[in-house]
C-alpha positions in Angstrom: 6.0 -18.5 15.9 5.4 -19.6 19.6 6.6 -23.0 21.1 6.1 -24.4 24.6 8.8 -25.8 26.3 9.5 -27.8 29.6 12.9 -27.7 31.7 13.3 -28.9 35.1 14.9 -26.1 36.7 18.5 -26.9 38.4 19.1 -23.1 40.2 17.7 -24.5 43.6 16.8 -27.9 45.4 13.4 -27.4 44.3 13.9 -29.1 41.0 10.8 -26.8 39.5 9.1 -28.4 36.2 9.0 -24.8 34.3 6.9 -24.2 31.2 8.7 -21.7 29.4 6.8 -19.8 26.1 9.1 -18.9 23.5 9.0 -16.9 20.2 11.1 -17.8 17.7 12.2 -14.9 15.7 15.1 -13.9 13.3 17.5 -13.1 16.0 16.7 -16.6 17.8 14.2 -17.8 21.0 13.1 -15.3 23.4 11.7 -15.7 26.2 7.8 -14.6 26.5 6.4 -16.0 29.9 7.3 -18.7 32.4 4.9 -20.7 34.4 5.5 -23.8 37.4 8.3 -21.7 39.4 8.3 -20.9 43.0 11.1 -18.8 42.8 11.9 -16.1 40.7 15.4 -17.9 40.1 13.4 -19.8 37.5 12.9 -16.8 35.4 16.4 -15.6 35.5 17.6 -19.3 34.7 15.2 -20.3 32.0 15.4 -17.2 29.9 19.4 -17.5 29.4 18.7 -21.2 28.9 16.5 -19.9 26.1 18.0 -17.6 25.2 22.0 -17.7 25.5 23.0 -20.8 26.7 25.7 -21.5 28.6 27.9 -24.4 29.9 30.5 -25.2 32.8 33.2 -27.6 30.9 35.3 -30.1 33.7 38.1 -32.2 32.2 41.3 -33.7 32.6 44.5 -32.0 30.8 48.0 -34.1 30.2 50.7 -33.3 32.8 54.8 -33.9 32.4 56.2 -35.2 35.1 53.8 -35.0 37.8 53.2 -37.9 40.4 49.8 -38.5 38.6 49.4 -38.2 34.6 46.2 -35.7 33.9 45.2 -33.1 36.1 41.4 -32.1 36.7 40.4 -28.8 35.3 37.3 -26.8 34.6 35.8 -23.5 33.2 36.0 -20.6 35.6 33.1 -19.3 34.4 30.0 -20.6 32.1 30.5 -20.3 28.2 28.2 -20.6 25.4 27.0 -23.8 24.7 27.9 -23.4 20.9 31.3 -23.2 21.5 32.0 -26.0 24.5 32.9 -28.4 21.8 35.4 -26.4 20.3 36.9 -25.8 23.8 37.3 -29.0 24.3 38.6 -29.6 21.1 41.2 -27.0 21.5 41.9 -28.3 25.4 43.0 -31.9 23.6 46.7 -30.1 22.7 47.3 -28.4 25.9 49.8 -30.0 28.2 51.4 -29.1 31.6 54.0 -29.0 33.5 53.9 -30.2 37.2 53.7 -28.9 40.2 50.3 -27.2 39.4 48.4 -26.1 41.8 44.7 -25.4 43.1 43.4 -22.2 41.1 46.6 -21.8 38.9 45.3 -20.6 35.5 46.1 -23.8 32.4 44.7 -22.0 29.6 43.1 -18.6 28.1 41.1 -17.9 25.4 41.4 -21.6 24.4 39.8 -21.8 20.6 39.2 -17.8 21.3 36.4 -18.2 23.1 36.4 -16.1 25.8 37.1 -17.9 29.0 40.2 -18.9 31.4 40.6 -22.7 32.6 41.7 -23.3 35.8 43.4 -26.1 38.0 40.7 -27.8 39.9 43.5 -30.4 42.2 46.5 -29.8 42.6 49.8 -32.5 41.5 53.5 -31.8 42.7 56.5 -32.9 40.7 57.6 -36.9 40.6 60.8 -36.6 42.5 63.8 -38.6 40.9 
């Protein structure tokens, strides 16, 4: 079966309104042809939306004795849309311990999905 579907694309400023044809078949959507790009960025981008989504998580993670109580975190790299929601479940029970720094690594693998979470501001230890 073939669907139409429309995504405004976010790769680059241009913001293109892309008409993407899909099959649906047994192993999921795959991309057939794309129309309204004017890059081929558009492509690239609308057949892993189609076909293996994939998601940037940003959060905030609990922090002991640091001079602020959270700390800002984020995905270093994209992961499946399927599984942010377990990540984020799984993110709920981790808790650090200040100083942390810009880049430090918080978590791996969280809910074993592949992916490392990283330190996205750094907090120093509340002095005494």
């Amino acid at each position: 079966m073939k669907t139409i579907q429309e995504y405004t694309c976010v790769v680059c400023p241009n913001g293109c309104l892309l008409r993407a044809q899909c099959e649906i078949g047994t192993d999921g959507p795959r991309l057939v042809s794309v129309t309204g790009n004017l890059c081929a960025r558009g492509i690239t981008w609308a057949k892993q939306e189609i076909e293996d989504p994939r998601r940037t998580i940003s959060t905030n993670l609990l922090l002991e004795g640091g001079t602020l109580p959270v700390v800002s975190v984020k995905t270093a790299d994209a992961i499946p849309l399927k599984d942010v929601m377990k990540v984020r479940e799984a993110l709920r029970s981790v808790v650090l311990r200040a100083p942390v720094h810009i880049g430090q690594i918080a978590a791996v693998d969280p809910a074993g999905v592949p992916c490392r979470i990283v330190v996205t501001r750094g907090v120093p230890a509340q002095e005494d």
